[in-house]
C-alpha positions as CSV (number, residue, x, y, z in Angstrom):
1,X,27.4,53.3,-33.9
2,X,28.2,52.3,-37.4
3,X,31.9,51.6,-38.2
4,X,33.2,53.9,-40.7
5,X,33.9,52.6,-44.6
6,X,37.6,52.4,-45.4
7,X,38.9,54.4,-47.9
8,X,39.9,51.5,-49.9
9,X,36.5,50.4,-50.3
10,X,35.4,54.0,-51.4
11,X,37.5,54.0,-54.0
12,X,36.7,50.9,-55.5
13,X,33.0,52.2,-55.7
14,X,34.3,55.6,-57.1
15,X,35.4,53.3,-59.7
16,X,33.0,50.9,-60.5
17,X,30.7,54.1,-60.5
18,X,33.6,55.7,-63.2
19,X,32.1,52.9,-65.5
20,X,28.8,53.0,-65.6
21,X,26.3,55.5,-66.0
22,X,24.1,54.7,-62.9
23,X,24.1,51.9,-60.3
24,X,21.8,50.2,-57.5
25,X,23.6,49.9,-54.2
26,X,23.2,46.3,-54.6
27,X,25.0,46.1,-57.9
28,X,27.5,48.4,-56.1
29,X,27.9,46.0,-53.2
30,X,28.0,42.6,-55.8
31,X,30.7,44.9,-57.7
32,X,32.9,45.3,-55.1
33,X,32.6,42.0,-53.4
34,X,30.6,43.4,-50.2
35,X,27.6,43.4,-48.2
36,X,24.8,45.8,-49.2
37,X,24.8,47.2,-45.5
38,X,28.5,47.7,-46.5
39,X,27.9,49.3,-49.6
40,X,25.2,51.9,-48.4
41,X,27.0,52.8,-45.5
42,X,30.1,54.0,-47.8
43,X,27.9,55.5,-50.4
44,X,26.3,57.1,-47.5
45,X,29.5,58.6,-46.7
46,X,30.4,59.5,-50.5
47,X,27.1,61.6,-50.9
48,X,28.0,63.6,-47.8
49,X,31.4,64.3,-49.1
50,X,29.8,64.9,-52.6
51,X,31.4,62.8,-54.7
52,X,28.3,60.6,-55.3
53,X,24.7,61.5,-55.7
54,X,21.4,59.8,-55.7
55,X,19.0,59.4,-58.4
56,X,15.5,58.7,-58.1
57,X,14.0,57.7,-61.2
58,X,11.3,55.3,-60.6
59,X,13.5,53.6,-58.0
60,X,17.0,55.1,-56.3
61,X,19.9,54.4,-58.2
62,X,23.5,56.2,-57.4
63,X,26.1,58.2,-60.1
64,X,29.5,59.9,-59.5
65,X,28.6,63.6,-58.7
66,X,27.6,65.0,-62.0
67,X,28.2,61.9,-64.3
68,X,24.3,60.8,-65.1
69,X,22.8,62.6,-67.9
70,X,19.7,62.1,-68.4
71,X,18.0,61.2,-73.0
C-alpha cells in the first residue's frame, strides 16, 4: 500500500497552488522539491479531502478548490 503524504508536504502544495492559477502535477512536484509519484499521491489525497480539484482542459491540470476561473 502507498505510504501516506505528510501534512507538511500538503501544505506546501496548498501553497504553491495559493499562487498560481492552475498547475501540472509535475510543476507541483518540481515546486516542492519532490517526486511526481510524490506529488500525485498527496494531491490525490487533497482532492479527496476537497481542498484541491482537477481540471481538464485539453490536458489535467490541478487548482485550490474553487480558485480557477475560467476567460
Amino acid at each position: 500500500m502507498a505510504e501516506q503524504p505528510s501534512e507538511e508536504l500538503k501544505q506546501k502544495i496548498l501553497d504553491y497552488l495559493g499562487k498560481v492559477s492552475k498547475a501540472k502535477n509535475r510543476d507541483v512536484a518540481a515546486a516542492v522539491g519532490v517526486t511526481k509519484h510524490e506529488a500525485d499521491n498527496a494531491i490525490n489525497e487533497l482532492a479527496k479531502e476537497d481542498k484541491v480539484e482537477f481540471l481538464y482542459l485539453g490536458t489535467s491540470y490541478v487548482a485550490l478548490k474553487g480558485k480557477y476561473q475560467q476567460a
